[in-house]
C-alpha positions in Angstrom: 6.0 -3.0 19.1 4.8 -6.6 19.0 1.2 -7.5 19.2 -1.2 -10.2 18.9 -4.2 -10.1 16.2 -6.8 -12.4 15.8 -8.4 -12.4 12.3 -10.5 -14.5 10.0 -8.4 -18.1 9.3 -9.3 -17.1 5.3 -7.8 -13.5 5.5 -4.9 -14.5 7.1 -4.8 -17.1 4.5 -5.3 -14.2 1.9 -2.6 -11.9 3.1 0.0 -14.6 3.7 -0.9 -15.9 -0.2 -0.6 -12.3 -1.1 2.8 -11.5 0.6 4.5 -15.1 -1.1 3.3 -13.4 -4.4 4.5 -10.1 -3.7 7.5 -11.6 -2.4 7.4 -10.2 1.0 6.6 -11.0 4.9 3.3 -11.1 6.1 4.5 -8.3 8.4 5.0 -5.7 5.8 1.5 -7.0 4.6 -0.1 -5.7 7.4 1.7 -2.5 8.2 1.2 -1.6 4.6 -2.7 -2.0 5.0 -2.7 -0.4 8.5 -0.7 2.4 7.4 -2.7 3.3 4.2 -6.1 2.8 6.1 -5.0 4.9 8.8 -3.4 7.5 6.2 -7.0 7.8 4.3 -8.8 8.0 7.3 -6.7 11.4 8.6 -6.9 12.6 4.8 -3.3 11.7 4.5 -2.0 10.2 1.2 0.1 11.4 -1.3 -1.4 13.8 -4.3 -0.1 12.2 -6.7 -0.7 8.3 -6.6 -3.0 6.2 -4.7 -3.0 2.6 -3.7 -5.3 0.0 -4.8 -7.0 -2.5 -3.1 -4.2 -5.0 -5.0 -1.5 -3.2 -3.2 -0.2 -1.1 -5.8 0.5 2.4 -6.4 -1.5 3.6 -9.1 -0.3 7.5 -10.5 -3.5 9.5 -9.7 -4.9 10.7 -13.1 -6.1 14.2 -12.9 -5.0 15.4 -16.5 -2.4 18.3 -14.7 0.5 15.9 -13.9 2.9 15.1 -16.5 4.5 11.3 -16.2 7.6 11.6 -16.4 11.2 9.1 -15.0 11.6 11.8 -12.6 8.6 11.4 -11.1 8.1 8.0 -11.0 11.3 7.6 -8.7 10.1 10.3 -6.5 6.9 8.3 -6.4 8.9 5.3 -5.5 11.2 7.2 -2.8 7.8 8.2 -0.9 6.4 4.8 -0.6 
């Protein structure tokens, strides 16, 4: 679905700076944010990483979850 947005000239400026460095579209900038905001705000998320406010995944720490190949690539599969 297309849309129009009107935002801040110096946020747009920020997410189109962000997806050149990230090497991506400031499309998938967008639906990235919209999807994790809406995903906290129902509770949604995944158990075992989180995403910070840079953009990446971050392996939640809660001392019962060993780090292991295997599950990093499953990590990677969800996002």
């Amino acid at each position: 679905m297309k849309t129009t947005l009107e935002l801040p000239d110096d946020l747009f400026a920020q997410a189109k700076a962000a997806a050149v460095k990230r090497n991506t579209t400031f499309r998938a900038i967008v639906e990235h944010a919209l999807r994790r905001e809406v995903g906290q705000a129902e509770g949604g998320g995944s158990p075992y990483f989180q995403v910070g406010r840079d953009g990446i995944p971050r392996i939640r720490h809660t001392g019962k979850v060993r780090v292991t190949s295997t599950l990093v690539r499953e990590l990677l599969e969800e996002e």
